[in-house]
PDB file with SEQRES, HELIX, SHEET and CRYST1 records, atoms N, CA, C and O in Angstrom:
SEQRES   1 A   78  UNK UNK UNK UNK UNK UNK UNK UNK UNK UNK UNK UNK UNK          
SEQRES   2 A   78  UNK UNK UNK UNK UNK UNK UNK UNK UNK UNK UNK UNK UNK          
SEQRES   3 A   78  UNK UNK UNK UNK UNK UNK UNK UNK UNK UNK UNK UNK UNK          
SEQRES   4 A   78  UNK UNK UNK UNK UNK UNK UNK UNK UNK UNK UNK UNK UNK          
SEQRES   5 A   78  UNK UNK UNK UNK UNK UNK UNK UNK UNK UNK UNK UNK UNK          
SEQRES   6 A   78  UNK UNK UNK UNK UNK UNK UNK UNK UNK UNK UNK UNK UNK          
HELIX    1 AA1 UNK A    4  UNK A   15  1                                  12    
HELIX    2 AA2 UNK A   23  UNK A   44  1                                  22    
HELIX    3 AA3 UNK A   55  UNK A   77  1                                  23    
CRYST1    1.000    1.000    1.000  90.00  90.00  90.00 P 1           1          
ATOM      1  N   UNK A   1      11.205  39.025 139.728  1.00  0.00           N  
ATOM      2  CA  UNK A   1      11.842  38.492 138.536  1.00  0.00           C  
ATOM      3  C   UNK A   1      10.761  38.047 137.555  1.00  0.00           C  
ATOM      4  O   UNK A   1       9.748  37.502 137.993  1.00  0.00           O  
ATOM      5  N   UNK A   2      10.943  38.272 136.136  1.00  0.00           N  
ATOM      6  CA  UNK A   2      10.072  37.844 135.317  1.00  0.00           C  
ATOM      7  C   UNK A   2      10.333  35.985 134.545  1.00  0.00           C  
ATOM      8  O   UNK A   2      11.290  35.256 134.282  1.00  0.00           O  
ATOM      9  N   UNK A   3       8.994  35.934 134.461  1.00  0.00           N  
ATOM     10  CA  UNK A   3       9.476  34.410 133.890  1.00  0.00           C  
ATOM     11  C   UNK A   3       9.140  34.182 132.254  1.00  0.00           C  
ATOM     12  O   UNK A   3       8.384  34.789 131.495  1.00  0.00           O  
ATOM     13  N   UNK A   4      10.039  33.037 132.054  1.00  0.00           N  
ATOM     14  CA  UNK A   4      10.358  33.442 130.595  1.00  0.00           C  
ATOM     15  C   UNK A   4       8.802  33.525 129.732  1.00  0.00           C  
ATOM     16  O   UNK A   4       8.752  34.124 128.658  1.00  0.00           O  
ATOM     17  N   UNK A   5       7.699  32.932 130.261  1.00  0.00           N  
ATOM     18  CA  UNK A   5       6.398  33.074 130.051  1.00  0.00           C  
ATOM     19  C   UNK A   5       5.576  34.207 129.855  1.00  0.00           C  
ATOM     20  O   UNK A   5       4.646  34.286 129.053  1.00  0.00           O  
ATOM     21  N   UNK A   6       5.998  35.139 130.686  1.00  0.00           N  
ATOM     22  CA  UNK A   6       5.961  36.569 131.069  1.00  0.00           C  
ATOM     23  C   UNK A   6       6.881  37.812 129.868  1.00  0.00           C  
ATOM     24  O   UNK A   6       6.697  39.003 129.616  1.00  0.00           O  
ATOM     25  N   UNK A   7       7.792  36.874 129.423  1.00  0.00           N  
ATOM     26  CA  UNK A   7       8.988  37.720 128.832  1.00  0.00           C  
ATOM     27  C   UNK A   7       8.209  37.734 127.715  1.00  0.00           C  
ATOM     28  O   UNK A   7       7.701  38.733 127.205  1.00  0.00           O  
ATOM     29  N   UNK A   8       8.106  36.382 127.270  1.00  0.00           N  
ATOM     30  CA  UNK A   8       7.433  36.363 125.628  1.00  0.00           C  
ATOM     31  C   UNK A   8       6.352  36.841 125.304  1.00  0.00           C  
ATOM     32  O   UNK A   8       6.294  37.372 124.195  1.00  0.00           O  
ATOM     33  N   UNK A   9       5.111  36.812 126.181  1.00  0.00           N  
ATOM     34  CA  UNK A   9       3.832  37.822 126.098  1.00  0.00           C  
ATOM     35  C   UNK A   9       4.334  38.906 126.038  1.00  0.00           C  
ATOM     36  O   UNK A   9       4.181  39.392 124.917  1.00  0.00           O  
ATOM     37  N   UNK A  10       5.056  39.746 126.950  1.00  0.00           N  
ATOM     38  CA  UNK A  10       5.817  41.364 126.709  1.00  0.00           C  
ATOM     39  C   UNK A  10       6.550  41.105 125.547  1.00  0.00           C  
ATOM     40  O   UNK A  10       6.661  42.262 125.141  1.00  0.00           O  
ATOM     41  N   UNK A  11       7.290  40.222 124.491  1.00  0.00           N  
ATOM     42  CA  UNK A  11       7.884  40.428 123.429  1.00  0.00           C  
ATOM     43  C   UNK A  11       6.877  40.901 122.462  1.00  0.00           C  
ATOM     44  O   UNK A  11       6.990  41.886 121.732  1.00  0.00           O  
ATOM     45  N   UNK A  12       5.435  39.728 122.574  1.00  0.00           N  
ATOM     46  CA  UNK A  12       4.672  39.389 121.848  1.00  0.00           C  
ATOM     47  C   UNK A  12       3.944  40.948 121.615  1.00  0.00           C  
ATOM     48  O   UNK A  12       3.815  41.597 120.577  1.00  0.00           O  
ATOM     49  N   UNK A  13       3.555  41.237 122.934  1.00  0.00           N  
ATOM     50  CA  UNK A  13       3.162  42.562 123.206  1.00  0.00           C  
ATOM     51  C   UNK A  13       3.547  43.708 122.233  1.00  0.00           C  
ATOM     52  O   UNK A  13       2.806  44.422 121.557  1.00  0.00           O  
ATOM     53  N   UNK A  14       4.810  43.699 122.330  1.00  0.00           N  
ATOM     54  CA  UNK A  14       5.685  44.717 122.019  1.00  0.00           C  
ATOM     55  C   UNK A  14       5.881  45.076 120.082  1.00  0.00           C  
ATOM     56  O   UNK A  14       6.089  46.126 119.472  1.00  0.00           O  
ATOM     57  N   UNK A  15       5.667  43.457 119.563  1.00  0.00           N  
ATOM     58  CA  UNK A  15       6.076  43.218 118.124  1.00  0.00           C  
ATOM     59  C   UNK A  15       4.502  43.821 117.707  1.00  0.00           C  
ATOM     60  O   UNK A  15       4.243  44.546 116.747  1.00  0.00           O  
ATOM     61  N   UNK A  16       3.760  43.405 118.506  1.00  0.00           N  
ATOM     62  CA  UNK A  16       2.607  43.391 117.595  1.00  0.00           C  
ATOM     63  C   UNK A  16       1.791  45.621 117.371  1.00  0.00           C  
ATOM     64  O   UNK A  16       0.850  46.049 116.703  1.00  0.00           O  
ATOM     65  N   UNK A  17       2.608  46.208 118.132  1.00  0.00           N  
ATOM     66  CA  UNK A  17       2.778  47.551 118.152  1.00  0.00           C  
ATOM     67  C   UNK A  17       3.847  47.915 117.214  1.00  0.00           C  
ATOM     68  O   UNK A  17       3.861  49.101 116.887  1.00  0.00           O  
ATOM     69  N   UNK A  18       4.620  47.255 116.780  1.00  0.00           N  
ATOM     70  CA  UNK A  18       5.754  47.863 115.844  1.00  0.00           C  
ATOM     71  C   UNK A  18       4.833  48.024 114.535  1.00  0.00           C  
ATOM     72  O   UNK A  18       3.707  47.538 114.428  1.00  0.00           O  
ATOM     73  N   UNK A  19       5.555  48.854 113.467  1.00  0.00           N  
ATOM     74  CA  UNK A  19       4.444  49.464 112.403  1.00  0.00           C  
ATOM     75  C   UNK A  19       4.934  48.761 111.143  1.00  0.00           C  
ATOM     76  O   UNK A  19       6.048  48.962 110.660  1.00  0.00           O  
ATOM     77  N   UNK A  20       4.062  47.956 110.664  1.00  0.00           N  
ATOM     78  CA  UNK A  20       4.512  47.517 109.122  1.00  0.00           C  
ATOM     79  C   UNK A  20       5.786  47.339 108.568  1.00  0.00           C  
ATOM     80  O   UNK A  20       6.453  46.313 108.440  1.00  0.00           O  
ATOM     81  N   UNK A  21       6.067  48.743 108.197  1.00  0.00           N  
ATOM     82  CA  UNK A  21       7.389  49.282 107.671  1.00  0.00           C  
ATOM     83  C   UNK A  21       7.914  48.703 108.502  1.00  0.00           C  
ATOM     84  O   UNK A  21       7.634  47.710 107.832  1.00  0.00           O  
ATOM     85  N   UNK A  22       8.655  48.129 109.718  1.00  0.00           N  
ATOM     86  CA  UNK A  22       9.226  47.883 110.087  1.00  0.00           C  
ATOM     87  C   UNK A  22       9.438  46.168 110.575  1.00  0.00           C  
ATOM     88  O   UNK A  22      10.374  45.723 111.240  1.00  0.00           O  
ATOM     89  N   UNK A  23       8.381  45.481 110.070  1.00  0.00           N  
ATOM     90  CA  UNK A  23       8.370  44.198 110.335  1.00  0.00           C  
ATOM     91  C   UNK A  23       9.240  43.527 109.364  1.00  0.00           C  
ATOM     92  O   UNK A  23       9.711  42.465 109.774  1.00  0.00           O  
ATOM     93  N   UNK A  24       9.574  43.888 108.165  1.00  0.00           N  
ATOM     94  CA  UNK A  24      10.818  43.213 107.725  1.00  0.00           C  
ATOM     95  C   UNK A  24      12.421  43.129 108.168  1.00  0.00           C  
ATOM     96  O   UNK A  24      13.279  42.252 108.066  1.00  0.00           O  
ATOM     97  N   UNK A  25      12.393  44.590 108.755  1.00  0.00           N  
ATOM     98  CA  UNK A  25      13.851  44.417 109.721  1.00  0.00           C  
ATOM     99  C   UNK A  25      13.471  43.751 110.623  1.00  0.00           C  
ATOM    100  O   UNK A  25      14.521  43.218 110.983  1.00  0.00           O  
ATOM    101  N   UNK A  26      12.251  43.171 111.644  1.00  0.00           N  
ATOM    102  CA  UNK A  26      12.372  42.637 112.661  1.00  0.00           C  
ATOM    103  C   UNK A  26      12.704  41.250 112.455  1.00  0.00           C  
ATOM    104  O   UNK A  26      13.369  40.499 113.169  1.00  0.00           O  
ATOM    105  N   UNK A  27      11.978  40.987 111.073  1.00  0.00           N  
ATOM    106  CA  UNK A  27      12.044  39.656 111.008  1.00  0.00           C  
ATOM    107  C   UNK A  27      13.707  38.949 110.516  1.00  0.00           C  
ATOM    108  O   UNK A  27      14.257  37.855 110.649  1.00  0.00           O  
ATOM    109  N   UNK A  28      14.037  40.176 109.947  1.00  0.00           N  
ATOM    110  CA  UNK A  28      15.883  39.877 109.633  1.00  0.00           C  
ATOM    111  C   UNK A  28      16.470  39.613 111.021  1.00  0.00           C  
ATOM    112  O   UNK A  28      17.258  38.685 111.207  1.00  0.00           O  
ATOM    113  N   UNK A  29      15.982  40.635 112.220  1.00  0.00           N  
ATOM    114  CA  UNK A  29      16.881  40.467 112.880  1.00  0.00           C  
ATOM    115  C   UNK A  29      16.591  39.123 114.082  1.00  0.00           C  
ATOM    116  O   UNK A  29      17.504  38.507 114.631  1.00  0.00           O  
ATOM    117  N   UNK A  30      15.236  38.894 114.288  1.00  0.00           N  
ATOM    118  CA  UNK A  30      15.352  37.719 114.603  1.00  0.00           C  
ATOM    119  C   UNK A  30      15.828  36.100 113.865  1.00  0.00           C  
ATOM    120  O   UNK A  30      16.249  35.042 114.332  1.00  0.00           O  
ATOM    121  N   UNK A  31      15.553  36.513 112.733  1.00  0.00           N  
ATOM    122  CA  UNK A  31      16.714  35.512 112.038  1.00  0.00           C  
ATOM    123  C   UNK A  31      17.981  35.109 112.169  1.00  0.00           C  
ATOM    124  O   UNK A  31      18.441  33.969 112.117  1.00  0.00           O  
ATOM    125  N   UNK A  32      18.589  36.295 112.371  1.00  0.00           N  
ATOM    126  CA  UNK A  32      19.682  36.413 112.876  1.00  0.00           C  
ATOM    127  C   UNK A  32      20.193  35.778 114.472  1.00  0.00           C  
ATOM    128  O   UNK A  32      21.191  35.176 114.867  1.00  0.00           O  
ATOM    129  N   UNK A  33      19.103  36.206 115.022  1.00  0.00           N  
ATOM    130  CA  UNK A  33      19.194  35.091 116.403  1.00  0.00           C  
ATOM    131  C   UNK A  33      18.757  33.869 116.277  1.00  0.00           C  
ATOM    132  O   UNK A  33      19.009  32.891 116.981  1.00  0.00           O  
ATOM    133  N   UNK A  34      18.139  33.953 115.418  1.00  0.00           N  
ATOM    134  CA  UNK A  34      17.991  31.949 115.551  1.00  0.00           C  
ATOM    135  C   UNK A  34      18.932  31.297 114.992  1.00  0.00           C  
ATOM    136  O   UNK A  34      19.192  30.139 115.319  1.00  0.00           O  
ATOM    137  N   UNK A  35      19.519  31.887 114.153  1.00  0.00           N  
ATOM    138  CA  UNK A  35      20.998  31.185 113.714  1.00  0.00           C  
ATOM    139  C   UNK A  35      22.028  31.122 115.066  1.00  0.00           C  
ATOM    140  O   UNK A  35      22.572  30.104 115.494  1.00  0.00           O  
ATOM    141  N   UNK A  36      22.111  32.145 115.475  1.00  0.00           N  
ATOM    142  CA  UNK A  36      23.630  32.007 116.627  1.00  0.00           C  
ATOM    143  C   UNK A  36      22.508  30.707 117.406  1.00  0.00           C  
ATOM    144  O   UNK A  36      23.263  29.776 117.687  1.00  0.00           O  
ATOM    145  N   UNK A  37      21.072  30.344 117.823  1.00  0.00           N  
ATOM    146  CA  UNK A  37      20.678  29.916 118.549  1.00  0.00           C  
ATOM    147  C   UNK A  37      21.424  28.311 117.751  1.00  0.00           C  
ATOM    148  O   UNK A  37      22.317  27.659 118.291  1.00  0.00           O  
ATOM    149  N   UNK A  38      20.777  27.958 116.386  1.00  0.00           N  
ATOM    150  CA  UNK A  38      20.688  26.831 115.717  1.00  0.00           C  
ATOM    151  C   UNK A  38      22.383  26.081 116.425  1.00  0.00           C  
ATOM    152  O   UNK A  38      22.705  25.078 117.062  1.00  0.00           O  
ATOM    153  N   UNK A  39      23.134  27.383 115.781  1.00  0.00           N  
ATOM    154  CA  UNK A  39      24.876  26.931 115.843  1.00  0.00           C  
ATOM    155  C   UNK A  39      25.297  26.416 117.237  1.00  0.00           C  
ATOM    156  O   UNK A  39      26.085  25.518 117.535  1.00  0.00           O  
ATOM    157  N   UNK A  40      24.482  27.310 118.076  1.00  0.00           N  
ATOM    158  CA  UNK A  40      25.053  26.700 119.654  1.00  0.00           C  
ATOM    159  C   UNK A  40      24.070  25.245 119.993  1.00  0.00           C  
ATOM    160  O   UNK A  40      24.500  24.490 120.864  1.00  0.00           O  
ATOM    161  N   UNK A  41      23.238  25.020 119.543  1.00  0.00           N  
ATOM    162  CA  UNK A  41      22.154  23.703 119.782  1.00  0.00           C  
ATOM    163  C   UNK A  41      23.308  22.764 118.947  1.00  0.00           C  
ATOM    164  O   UNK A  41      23.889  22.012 119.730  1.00  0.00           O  
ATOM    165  N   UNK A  42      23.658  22.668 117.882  1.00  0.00           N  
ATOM    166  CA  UNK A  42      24.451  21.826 117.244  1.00  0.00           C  
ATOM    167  C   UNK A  42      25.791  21.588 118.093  1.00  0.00           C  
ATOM    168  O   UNK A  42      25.974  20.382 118.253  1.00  0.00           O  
ATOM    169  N   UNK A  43      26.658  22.287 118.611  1.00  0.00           N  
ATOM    170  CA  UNK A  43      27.172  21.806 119.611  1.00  0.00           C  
ATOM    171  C   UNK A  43      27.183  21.735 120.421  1.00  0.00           C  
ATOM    172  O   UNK A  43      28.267  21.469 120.941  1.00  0.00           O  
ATOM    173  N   UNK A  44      25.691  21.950 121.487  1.00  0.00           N  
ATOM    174  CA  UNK A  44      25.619  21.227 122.396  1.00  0.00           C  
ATOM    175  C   UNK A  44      25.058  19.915 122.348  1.00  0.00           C  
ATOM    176  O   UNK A  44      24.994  19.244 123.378  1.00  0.00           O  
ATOM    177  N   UNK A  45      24.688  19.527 121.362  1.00  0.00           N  
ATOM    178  CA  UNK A  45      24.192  18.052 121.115  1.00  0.00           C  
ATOM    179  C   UNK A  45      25.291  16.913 121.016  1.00  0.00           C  
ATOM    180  O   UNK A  45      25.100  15.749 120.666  1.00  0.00           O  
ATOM    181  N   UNK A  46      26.696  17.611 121.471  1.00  0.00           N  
ATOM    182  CA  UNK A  46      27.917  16.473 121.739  1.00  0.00           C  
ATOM    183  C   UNK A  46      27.840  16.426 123.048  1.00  0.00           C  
ATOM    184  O   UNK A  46      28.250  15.348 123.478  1.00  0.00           O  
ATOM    185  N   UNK A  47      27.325  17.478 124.210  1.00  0.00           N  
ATOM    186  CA  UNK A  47      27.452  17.295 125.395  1.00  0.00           C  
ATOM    187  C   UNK A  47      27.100  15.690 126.247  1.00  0.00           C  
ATOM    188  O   UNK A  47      26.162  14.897 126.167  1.00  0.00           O  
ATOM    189  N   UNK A  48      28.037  15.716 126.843  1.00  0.00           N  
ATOM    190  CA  UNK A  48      28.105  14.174 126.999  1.00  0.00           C  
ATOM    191  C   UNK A  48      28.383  12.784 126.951  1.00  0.00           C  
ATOM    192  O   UNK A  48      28.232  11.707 127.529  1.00  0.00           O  
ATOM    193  N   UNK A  49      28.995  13.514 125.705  1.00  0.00           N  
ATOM    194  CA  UNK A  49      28.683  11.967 124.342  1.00  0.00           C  
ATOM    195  C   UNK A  49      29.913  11.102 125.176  1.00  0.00           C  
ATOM    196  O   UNK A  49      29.814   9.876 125.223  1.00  0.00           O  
ATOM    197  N   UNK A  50      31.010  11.751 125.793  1.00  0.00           N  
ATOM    198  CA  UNK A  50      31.805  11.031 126.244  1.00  0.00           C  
ATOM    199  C   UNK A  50      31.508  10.440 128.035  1.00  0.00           C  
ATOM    200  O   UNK A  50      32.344   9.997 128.822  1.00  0.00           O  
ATOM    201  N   UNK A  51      30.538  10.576 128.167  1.00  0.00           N  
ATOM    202  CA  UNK A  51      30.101  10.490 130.042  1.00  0.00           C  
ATOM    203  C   UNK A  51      30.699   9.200 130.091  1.00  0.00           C  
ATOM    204  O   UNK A  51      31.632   9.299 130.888  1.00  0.00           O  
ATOM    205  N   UNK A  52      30.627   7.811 129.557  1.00  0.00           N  
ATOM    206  CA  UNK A  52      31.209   6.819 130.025  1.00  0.00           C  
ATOM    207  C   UNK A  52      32.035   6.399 129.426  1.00  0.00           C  
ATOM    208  O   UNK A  52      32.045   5.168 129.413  1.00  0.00           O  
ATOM    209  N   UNK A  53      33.147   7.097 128.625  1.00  0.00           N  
ATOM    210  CA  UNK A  53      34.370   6.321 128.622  1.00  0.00           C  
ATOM    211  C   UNK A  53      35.566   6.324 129.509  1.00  0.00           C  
ATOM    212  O   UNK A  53      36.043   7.143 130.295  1.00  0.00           O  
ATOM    213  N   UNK A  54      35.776   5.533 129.247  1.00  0.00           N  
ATOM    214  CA  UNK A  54      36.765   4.634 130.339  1.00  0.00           C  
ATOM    215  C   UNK A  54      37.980   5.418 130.218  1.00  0.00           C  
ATOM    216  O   UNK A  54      38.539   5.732 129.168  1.00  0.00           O  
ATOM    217  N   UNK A  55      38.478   5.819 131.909  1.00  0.00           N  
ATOM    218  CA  UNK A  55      39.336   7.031 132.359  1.00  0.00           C  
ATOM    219  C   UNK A  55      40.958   6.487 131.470  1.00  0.00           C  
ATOM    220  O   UNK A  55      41.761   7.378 131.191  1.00  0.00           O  
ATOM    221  N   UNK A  56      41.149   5.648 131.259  1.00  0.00           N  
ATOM    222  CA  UNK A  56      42.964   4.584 130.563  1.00  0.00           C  
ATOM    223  C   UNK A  56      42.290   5.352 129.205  1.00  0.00           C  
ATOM    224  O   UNK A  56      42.888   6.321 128.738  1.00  0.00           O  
ATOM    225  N   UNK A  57      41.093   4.909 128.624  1.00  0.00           N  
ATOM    226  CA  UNK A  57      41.213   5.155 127.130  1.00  0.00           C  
ATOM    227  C   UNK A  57      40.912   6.700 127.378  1.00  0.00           C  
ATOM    228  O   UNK A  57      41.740   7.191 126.612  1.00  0.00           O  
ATOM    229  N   UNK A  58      40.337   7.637 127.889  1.00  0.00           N  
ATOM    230  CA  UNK A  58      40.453   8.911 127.883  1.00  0.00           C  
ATOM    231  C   UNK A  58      41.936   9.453 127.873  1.00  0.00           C  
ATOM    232  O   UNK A  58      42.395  10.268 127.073  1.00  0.00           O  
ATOM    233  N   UNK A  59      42.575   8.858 128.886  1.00  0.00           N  
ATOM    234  CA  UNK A  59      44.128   9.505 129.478  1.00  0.00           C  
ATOM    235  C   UNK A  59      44.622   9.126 128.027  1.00  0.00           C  
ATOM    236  O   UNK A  59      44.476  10.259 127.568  1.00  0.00           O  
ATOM    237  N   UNK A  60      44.977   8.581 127.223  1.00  0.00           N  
ATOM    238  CA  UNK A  60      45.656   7.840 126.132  1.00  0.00           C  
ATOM    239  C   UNK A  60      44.784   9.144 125.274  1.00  0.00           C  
ATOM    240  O   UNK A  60      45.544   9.851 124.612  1.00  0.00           O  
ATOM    241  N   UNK A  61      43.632   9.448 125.225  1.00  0.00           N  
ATOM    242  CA  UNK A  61      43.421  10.475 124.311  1.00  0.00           C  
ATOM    243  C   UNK A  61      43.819  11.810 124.420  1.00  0.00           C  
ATOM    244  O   UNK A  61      43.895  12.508 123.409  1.00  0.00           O  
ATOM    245  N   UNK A  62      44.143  12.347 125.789  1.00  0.00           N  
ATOM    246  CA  UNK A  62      44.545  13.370 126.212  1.00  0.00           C  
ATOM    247  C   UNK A  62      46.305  12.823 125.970  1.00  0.00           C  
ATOM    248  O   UNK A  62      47.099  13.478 125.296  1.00  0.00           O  
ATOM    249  N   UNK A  63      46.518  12.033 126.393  1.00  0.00           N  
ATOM    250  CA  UNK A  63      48.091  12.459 125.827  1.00  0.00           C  
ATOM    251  C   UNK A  63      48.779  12.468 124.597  1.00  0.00           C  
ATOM    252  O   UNK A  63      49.839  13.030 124.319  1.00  0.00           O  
ATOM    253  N   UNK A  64      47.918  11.654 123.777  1.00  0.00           N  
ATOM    254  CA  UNK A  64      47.948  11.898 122.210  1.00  0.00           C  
ATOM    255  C   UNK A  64      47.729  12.572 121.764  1.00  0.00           C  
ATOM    256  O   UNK A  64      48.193  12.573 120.623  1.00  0.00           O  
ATOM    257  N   UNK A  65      46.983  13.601 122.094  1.00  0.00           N  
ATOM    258  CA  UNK A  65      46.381  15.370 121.360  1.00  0.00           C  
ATOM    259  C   UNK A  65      47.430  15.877 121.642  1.00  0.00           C  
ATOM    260  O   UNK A  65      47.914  16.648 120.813  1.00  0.00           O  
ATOM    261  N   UNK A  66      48.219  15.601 123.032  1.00  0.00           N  
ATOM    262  CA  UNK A  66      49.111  16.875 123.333  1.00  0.00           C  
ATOM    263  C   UNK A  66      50.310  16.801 122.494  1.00  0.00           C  
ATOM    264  O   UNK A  66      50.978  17.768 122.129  1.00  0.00           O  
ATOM    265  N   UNK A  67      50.530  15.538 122.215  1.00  0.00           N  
ATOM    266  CA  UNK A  67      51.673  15.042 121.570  1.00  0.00           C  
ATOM    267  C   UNK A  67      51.401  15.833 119.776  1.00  0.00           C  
ATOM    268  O   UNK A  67      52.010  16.617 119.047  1.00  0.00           O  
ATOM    269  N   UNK A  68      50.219  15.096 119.736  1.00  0.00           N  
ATOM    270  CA  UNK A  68      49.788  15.731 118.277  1.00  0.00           C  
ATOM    271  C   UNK A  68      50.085  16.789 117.746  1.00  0.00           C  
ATOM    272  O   UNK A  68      50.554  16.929 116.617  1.00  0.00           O  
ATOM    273  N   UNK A  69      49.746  17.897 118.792  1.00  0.00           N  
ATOM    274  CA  UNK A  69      49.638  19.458 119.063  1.00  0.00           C  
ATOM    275  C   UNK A  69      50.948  19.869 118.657  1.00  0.00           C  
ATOM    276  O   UNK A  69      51.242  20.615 117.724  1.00  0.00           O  
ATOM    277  N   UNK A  70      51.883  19.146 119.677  1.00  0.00           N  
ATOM    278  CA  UNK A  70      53.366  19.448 119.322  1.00  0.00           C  
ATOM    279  C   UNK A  70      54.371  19.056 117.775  1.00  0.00           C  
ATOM    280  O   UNK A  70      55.351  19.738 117.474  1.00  0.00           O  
ATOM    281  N   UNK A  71      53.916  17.912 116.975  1.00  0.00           N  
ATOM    282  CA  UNK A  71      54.022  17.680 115.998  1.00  0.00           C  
ATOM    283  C   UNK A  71      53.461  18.881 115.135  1.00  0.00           C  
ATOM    284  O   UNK A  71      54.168  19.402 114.273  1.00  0.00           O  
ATOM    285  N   UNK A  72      52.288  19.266 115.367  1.00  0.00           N  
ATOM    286  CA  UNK A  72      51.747  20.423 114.292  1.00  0.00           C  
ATOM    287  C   UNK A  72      52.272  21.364 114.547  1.00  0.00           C  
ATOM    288  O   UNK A  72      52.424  22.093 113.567  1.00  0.00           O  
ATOM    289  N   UNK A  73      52.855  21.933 115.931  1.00  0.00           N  
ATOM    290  CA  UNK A  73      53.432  23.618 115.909  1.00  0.00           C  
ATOM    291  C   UNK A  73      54.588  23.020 115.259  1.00  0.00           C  
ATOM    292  O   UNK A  73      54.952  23.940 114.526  1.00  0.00           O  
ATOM    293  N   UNK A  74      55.460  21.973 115.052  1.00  0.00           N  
ATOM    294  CA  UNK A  74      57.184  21.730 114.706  1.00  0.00           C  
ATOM    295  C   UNK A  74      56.669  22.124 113.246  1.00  0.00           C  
ATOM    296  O   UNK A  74      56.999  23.223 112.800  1.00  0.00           O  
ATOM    297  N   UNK A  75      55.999  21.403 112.609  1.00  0.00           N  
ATOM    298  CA  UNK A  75      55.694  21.920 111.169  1.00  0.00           C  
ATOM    299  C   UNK A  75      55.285  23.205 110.990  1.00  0.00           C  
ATOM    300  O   UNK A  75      56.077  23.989 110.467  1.00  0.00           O  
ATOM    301  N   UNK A  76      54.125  23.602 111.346  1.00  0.00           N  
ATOM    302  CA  UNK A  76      53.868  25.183 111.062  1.00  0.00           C  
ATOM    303  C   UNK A  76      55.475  25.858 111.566  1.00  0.00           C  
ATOM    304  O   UNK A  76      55.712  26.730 110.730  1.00  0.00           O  
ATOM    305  N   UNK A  77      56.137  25.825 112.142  1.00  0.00           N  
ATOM    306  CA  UNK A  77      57.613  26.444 112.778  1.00  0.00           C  
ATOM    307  C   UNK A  77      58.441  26.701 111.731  1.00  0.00           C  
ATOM    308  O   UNK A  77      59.036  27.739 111.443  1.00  0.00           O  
ATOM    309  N   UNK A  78      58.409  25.424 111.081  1.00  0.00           N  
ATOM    310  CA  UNK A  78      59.140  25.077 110.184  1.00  0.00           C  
ATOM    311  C   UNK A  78      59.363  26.094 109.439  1.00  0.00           C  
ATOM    312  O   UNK A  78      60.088  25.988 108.450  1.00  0.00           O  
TER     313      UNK A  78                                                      
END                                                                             
């Protein structure tokens, strides 16, 4: 198995053989991955946030969404 240390020298490897002409699409398209990267870092930076609240005030939030939920499909129905 390769390690991710290993991966990036073979990326590194690999970019630095691509020809001119072609380093502006590379650089679009890794752009492009650092965005889907940016978007998923932004929500994983909620992970957690709830680790210690208290199981009564959780349950009270879970049954109020569901309730909620059902108020919003009666209108959209409507």
């Amino acid at each position: 198995m390769i390690t991710e240390k290993q991966r990036r020298n073979q990326i590194l490897r690999r970019v630095n053989l691509i020809p001119k002409e072609k380093l502006k699409e590379l650089d679009e398209y890794v752009s492009k991955l650092e965005i889907g990267v940016r978007k998923n870092s932004n929500a994983l930076s909620f992970a957690g946030a709830w680790h210690d609240i208290d199981d009564t005030i959780f349950d009270g939030f879970t049954k109020d969404l569901i309730n909620n939920r059902k108020k919003n499909r009666i209108r959209i129905d409507e």
